[in-house]
C-alpha positions in Angstrom: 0.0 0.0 0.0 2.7 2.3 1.0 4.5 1.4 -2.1 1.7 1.9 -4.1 1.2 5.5 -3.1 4.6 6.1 -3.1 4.8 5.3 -6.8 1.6 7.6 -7.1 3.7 10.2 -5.9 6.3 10.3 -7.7 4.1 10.2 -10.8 2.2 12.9 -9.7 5.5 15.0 -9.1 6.8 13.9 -12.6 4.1 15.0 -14.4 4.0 18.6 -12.4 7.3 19.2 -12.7 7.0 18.1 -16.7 4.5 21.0 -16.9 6.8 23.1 -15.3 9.5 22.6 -17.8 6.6 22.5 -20.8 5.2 26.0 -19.4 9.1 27.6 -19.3 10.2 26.3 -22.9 6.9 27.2 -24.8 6.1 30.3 -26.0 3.0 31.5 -24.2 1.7 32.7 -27.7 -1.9 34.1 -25.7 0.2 36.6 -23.7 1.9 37.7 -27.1 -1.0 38.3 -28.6 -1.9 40.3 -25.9 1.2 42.7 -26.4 0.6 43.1 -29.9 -2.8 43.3 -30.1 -2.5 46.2 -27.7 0.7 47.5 -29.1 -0.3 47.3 -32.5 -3.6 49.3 -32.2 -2.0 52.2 -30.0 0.1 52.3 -32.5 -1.5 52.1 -35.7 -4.4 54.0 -34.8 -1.7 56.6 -33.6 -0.2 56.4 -37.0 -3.5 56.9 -38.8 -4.5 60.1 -36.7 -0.7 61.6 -38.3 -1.6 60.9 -41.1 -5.3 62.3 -41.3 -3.4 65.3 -39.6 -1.0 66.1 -42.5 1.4 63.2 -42.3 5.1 63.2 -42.0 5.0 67.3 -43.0 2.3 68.3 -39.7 4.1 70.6 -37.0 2.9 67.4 -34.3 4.6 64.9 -36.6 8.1 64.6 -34.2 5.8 64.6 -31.1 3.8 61.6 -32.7 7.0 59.6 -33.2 8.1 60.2 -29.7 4.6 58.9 -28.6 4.4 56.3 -30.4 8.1 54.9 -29.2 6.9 54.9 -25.7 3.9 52.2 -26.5 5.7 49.1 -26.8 7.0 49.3 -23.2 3.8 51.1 -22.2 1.8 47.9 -23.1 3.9 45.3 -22.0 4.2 47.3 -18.5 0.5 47.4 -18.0 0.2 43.8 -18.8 2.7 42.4 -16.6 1.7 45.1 -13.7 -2.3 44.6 -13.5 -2.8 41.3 -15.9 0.1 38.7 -15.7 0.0 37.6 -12.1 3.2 35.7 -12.3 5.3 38.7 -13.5 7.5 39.7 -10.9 6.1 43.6 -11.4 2.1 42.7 -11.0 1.4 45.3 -8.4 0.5 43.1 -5.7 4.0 41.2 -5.9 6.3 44.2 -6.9 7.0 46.5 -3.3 10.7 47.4 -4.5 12.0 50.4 -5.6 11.5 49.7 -9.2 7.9 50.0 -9.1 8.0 53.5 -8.7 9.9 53.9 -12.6 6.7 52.1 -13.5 4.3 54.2 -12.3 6.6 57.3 -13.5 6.6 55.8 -17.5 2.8 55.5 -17.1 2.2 59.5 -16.0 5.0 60.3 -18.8 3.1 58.2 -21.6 0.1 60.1 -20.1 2.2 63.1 -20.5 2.5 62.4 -24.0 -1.2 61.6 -24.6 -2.1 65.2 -23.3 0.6 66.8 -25.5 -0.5 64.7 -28.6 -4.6 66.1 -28.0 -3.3 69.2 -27.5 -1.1 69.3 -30.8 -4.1 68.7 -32.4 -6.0 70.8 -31.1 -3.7 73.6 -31.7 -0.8 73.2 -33.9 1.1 76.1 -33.2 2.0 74.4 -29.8 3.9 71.5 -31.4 6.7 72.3 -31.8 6.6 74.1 -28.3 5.3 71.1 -26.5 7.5 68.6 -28.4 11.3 69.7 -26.2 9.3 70.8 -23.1 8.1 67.2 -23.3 11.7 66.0 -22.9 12.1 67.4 -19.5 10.4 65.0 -17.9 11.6 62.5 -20.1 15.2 63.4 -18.1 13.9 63.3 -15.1 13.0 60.3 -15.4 16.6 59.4 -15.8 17.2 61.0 -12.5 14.5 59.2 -11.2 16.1 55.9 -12.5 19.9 56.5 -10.8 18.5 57.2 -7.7 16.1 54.2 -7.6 18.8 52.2 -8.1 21.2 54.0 -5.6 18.7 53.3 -3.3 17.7 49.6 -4.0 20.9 48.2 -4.8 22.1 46.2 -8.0 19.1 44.1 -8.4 16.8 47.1 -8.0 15.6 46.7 -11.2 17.1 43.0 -12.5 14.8 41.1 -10.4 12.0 43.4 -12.4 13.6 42.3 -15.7 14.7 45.8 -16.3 18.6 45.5 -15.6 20.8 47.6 -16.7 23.7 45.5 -18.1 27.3 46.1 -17.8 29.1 48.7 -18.6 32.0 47.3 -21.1 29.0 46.4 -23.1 27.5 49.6 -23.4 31.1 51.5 -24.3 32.1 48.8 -26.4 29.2 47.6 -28.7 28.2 51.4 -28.7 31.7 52.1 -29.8 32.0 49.4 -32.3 28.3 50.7 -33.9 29.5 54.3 -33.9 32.4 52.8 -35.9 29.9 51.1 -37.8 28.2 54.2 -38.8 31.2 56.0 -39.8 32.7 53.5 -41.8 29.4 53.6 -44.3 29.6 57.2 -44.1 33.3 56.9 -45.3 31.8 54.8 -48.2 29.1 56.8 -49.5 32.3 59.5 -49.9 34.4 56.9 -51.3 32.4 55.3 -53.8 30.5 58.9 -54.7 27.0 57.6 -53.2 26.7 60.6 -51.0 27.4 64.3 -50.7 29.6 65.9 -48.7 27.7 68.4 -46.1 28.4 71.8 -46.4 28.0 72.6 -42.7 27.5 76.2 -42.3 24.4 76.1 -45.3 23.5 73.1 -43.8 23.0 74.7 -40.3 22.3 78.1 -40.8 22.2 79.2 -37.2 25.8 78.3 -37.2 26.9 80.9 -40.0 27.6 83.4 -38.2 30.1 81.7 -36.2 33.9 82.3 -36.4 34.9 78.5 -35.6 36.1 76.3 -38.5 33.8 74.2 -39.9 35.1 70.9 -38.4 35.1 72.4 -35.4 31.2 72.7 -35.9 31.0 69.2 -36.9 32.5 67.9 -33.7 30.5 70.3 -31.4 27.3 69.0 -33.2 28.8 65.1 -33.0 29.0 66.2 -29.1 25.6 66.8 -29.1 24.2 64.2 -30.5 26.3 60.7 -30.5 27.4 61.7 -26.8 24.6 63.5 -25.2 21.9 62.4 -27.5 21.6 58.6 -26.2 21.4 59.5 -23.1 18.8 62.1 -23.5 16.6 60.2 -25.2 17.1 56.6 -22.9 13.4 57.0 -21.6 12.4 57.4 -24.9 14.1 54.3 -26.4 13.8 52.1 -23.4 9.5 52.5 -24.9 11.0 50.3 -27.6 13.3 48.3 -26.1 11.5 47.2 -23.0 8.2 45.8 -25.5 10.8 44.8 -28.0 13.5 43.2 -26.3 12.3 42.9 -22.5 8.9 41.4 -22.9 8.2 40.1 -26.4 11.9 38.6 -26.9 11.9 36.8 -24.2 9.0 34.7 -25.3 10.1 34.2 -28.6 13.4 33.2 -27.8 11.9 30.0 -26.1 11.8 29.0 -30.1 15.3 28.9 -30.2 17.5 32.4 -30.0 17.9 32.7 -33.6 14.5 31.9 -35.2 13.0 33.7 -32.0 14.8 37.0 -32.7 14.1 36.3 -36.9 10.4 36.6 -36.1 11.0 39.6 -33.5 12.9 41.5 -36.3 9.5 40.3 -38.7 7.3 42.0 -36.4 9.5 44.8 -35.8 9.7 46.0 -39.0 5.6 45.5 -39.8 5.6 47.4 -37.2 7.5 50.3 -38.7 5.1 49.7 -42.0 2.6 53.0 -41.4 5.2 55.5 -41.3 7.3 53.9 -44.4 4.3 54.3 -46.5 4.1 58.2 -45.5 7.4 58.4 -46.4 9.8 57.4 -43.3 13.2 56.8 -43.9 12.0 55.7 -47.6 11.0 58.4 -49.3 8.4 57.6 -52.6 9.5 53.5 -51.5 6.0 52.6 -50.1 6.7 49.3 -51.2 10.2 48.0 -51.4 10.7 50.4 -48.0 8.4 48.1 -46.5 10.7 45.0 -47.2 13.8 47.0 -46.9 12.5 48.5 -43.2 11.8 44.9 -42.0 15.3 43.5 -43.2 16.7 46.4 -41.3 15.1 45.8 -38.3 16.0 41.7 -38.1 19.6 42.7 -38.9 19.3 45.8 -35.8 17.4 43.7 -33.9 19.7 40.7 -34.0 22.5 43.4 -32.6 20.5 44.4 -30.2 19.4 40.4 -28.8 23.1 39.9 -28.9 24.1 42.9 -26.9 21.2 41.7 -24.2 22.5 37.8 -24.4 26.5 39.6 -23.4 25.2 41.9 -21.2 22.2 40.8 -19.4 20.5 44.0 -19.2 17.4 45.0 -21.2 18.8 49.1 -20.8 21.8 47.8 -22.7 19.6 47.6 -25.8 17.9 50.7 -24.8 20.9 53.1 -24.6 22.3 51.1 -28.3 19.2 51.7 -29.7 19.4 55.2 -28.5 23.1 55.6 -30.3 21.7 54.0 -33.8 19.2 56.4 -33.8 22.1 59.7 -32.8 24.2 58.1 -34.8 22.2 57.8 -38.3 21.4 61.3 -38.0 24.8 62.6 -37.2 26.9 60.8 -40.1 24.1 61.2 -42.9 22.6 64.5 -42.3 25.7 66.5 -40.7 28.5 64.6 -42.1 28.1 63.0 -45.8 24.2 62.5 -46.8 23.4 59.8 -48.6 21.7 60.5 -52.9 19.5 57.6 -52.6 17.7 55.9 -49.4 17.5 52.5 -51.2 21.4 52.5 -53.1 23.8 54.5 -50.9 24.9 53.2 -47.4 23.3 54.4 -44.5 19.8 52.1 -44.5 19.7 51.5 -48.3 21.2 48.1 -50.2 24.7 48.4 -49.4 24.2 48.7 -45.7 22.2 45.9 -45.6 25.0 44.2 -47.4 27.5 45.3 -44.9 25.1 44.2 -41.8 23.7 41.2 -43.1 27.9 40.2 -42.7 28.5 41.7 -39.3 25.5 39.6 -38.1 27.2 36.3 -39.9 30.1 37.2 -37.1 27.6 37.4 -34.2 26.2 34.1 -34.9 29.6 32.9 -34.2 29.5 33.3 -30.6 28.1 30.4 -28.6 25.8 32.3 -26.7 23.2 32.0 -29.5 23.2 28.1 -29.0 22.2 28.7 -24.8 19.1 28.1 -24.4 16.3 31.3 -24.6 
């Protein structure tokens, strides 16, 4: 009798802890649809109010971008904090310091819901509201250092927001800065882009005295130092949806074919503002396909840089630097005379990406499981 319960037992415990395992290595595909479901319509229907508004050319249009960067994380944090009762930042489980940066992204994406009304509502105020907006986007960076200064280290890892280590950020931020310039070097080489005559280019700079490279540095200053770190809140919108939440299922399909399909949606994502005109001017079309093969190439970076570092705000600061960076080197520096056959995010740079990521998948860590 004993025996036979014994055996009963350990059949029970079998099978429990073989759900166990099933429920960690499967994708829980309901809880993704969730995220993009809700992601998808914020951000679509945010799309199709720019472009009922006047598209890519409206005064709000720069304060509609910065809106809709914030939704990814802004729906995958009110799912895991008031839906997903296992997440380790549902409000009833979370009472460390990191559940105060939660509640501070949901007033700022508030924040930017009022500023967006009232852009519409008035247009003269865009492009008023659209830098005073970026105050509190700082402070929340304030808020963010002293939050962890005050809970320690795992502050924010035991949340899933960690911040990764520092090596990582200065060397893969390095290394994509280098990236950027050597493309930019290319479309001078090979006569695929123009250099920038910085003064015309600039005009408020004009009537300065300092030489022209001297220019080009302060303005490099501005935005490939400062510029990341200005716009982390910003970024970390994408970043945690992209790479905190969503990758992290996915990846449960192996790292590789998990991050392919992240980079799929990723770019679909993108798909409204490519067909006003985004980064592929008169390219509805083949700036569709081209946007998507951008973003699996970016986003297979960006996974790798997560894998190395273990931090989610790894991603968010390199994401922040790819952003500085494109805007630096091909609007201050050489610009590109075609979006689809000059470097930058045309052909060629796909070329030249598709390769660095052939290097990536050398490292083991893409064989460890997701």
């Amino acid at each position: 009798m004993d025996m036979q319960l014994s055996t009963k037992l350990d059949q029970e415990t079998l099978e429990t802890l073989s759900n166990t395992t099933l429920q960690i290595t499967t994708v829980n595909w309901k809880r993704v649809g969730w995220f993009l479901g809700l992601t998808f319509g914020l951000t679509w229907s945010l799309d199709l109010v720019l472009y009922l508004t006047g598209g890519l050319v409206s005064t709000g249009a720069q304060l509609l971008l910065q809106f809709q960067m914030l939704l990814p994380a802004f729906s995958a944090l009110l799912l895991n904090t008031f839906f997903f009762k296992d997440n380790p930042i549902f409000y009833r489980n979370n009472r460390g310091a990191s559940r105060w940066f939660v509640y501070f992204y949901f007033f700022l994406t508030g924040l930017y819901l009022i500023g967006t009304i009232l852009s519409l509502i008035q247009p003269d105020m865009a492009a008023t509201l659209t830098p005073v907006l970026l105050i509190p986007s700082f402070l929340g960076l304030i808020l963010l250092i002293v939050l962890r200064l005050k809970g320690g280290k795992h502050t924010f890892v035991e949340a899933g927001m960690g911040g990764g280590k520092a090596r990582i950020w200065f060397g893969y931020g390095l290394a994509l800065v280098a990236f950027y310039a050597l493309q930019t070097w290319f479309n001078y080489l090979f006569k695929l882009g123009t250099v920038v005559d910085i003064k015309a280019a600039f005009p408020q700079m004009a009537t300065s005295d300092l030489p022209s490279f001297v220019l080009v540095l302060s303005i490099a200053l501005n935005t490939v130092i400062m510029g990341p770190f200005l716009g982390l809140i910003i970024s970390f919108g994408e970043e945690y949806g992209w790479r905190g939440f969503l990758q992290s299922e996915l990846v449960k399909l192996g790292r590789r074919r998990g991050v392919l399909l992240l980079g799929i949606i990723w770019g679909i994502w993108h798909w409204p503002v490519i067909w006003m005109g985004y980064n592929y001017p008169g390219q509805p079309l083949l700036g569709s396909l081209l946007m998507v093969i951008y973003c699996i190439l970016l986003a297979y970076f960006l996974a790798y840089a997560v894998f190395k570092s273990k931090g989610i705000w790894t991603a968010a600061y390199l994401h922040a630097l790819s952003n500085q960076s494109l805007s630096f080197f091909f609007l201050a520096v050489v610009v590109p005379t075609s979006t689809l056959y000059s470097f930058g995010m045309g052909l060629p740079a796909l070329a030249l990406g598709t390769i660095v990521v052939l290097l990536i998948f050398r490292d083991p860590v893409w064989k460890e499981a997701g």
